[in-house]
C-alpha positions as CSV (number, residue, x, y, z in Angstrom):
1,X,-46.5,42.2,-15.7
2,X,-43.1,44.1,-16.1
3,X,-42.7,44.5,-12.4
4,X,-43.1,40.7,-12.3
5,X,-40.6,40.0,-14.5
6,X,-38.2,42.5,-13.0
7,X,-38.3,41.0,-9.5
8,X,-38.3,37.8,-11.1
9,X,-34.9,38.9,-12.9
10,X,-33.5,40.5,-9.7
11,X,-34.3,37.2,-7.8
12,X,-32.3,34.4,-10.2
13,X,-30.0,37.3,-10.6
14,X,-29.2,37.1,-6.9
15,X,-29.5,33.8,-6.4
16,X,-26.6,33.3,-9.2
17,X,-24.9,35.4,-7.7
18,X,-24.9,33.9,-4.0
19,X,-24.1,30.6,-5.8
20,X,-21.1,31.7,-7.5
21,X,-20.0,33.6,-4.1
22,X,-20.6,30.4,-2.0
23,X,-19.2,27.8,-4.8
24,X,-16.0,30.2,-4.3
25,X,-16.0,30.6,-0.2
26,X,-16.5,26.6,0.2
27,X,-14.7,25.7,-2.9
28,X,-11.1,26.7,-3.7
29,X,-10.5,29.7,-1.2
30,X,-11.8,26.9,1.5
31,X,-9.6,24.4,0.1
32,X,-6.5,26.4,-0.2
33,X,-7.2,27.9,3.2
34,X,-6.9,24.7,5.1
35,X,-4.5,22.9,3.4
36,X,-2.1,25.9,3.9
37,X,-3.1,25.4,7.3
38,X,-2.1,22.1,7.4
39,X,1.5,22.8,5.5
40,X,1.7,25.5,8.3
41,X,0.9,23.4,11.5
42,X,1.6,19.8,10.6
43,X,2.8,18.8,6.9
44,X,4.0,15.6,7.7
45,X,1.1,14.5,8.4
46,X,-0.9,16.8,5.6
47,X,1.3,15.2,3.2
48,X,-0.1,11.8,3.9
49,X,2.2,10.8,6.8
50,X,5.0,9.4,4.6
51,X,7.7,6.9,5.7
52,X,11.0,7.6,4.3
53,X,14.3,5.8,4.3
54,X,17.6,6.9,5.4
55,X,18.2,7.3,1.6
56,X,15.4,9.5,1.7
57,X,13.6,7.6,-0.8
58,X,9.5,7.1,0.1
59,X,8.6,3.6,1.6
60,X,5.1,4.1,2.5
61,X,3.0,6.1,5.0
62,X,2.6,5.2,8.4
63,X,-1.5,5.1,7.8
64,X,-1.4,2.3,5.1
65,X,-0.5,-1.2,5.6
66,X,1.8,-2.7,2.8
67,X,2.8,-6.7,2.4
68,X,6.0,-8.0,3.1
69,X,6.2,-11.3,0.6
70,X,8.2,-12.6,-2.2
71,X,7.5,-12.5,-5.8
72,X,5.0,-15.6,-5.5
73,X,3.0,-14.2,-2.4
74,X,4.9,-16.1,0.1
75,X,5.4,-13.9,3.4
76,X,9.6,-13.1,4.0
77,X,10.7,-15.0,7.2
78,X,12.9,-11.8,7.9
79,X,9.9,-9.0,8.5
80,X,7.6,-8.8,10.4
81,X,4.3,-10.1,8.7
82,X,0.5,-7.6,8.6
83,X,-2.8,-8.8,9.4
84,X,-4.4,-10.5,6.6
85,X,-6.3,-7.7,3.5
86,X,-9.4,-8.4,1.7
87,X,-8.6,-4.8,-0.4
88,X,-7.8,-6.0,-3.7
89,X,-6.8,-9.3,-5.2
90,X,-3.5,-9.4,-3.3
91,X,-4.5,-7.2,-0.6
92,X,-3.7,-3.5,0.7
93,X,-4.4,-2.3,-2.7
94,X,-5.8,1.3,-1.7
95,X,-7.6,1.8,-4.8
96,X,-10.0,-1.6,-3.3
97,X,-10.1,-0.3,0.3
98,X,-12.9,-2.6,1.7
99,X,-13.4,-5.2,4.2
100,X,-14.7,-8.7,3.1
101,X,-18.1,-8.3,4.4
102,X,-18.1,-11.9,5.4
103,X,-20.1,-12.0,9.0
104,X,-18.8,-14.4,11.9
105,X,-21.2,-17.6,10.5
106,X,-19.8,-17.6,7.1
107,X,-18.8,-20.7,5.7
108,X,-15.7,-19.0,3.7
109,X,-14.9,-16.9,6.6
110,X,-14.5,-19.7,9.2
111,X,-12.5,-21.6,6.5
112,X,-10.3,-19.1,6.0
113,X,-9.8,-18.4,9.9
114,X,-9.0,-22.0,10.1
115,X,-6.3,-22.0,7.1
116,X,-4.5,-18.7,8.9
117,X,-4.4,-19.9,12.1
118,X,-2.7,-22.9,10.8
119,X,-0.2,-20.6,8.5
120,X,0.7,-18.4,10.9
121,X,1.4,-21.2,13.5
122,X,3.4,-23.2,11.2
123,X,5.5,-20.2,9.6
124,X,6.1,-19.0,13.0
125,X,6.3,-22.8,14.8
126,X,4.6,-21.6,17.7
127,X,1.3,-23.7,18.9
128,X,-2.1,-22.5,16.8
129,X,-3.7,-21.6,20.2
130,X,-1.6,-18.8,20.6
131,X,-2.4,-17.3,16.8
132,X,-4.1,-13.8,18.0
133,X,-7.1,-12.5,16.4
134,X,-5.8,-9.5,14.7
135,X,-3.4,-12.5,12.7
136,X,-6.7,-14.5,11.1
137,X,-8.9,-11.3,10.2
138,X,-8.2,-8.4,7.8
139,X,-9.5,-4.5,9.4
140,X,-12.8,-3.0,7.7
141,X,-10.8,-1.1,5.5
142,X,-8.4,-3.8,4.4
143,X,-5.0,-1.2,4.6
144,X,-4.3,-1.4,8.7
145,X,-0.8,-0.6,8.8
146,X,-1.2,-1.9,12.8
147,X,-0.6,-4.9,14.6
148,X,-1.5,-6.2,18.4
149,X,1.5,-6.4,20.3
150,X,0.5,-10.0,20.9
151,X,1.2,-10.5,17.1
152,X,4.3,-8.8,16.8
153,X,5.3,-10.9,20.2
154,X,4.4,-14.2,18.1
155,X,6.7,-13.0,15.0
156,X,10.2,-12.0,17.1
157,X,11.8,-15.4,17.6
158,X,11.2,-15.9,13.8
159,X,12.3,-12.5,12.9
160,X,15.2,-13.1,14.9
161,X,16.3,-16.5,13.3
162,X,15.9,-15.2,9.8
163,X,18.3,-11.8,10.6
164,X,20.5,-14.0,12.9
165,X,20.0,-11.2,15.4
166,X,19.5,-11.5,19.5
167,X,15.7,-12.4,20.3
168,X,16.1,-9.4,22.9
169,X,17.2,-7.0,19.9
170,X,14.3,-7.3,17.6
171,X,12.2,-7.4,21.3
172,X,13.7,-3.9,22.2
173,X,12.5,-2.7,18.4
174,X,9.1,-3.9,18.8
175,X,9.0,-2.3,22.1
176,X,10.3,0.7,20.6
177,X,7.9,1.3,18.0
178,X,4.7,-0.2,20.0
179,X,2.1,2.9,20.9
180,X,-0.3,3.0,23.4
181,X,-3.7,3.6,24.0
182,X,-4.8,7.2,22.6
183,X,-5.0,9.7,25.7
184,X,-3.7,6.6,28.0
185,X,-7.4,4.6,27.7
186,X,-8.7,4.7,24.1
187,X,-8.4,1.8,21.6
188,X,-5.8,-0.9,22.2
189,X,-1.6,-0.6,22.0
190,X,-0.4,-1.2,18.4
191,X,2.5,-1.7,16.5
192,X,3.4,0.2,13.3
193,X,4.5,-2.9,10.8
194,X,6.0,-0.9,8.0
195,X,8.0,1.0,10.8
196,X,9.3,-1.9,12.7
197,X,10.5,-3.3,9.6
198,X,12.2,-0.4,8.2
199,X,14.0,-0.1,11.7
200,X,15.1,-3.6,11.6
201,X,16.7,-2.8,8.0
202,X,18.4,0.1,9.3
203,X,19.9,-1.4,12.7
């Protein structure tokens, strides 16, 4: 009966042990081990990609989309507008990051498709037909800081207008900070809103 409980000890002893030796491995050394790596090999991007101005002060990170409105919700004529969020009550709040779940049939969805294409088309007085998708639906996650180039296209004469700059400068910016497809054929061209406008501030 001793030798029982002996083995018995030495087996929860061990296991404890290997517990507390894996907790530690995959825990805090694993932790600190990669994100030293990361501060090593790329911390701009370990520390959450962030945008700065040429003040140096934090904008925004180039992985999070962000609104560009006034104090009543109403989108500035002078930036470049986002796709539409359904994180949060006002949207791109990245504490609600979700998508609105709504499928293609639903009645809310298709009304609210309708009401966008209609805003967009009016803001930017361009015909609705030409409203792209990407303008009338928010992302899954609700925090894209992308847009088609087809979007940004639709937005330069406004842009333009508002800043009282050349249509062909604010062109050459979106140009600028369009990227392609990842490894030239993966996923479609896009163009980083928070960056665009930041540039147009700063030209």
């Amino acid at each position: 009966m001793n030798t029982n409980n002996r083995a018995t000890g030495r087996t929860i002893t061990a296991a404890i042990r290997a517990m507390v030796i894996i907790t530690l491995i995959l825990g805090p050394v694993y932790a600190l081990a990669i994100t030293g790596i990361g501060q090593l090999i790329m911390p701009a991007k370990a520390n959450g990609s962030l945008i700065q101005d040429r003040a140096g002060t934090v904008v925004g990170s180039r992985l999070l989309g962000q609104s560009f409105t006034d104090a009543k919700g109403n989108p500035l004529p002078r930036y470049f507008q986002p796709r539409p969020s359904a994180a949060g009550d006002d949207g791109y709040d990245a504490a609600g990051s979700s998508g609105s779940n709504q499928g293609p049939e639903n009645d809310d969805l298709v009304a609210a498709i309708k009401q966008r294409r209609q805003q967009v088309a009016t803001f930017n007085q361009v015909p609705a037909a030409s409203v792209p998708a990407d303008a009338l639906t928010a992302s899954a996650s609700g925090l894209d800081p992308d847009i088609s180039p087809a979007y940004a296209d639709l937005q330069i004469a406004r842009v333009a207008d508002a800043r009282q700059l050349p249509v062909g400068t604010v062109r050459t910016l979106v140009e600028e900070h369009t990227s392609g497809r990842d490894l030239g054929f993966l996923g479609q061209p896009t163009v980083n809103v928070l960056e665009l406008n930041l540039a147009l501030d700063e030209a």
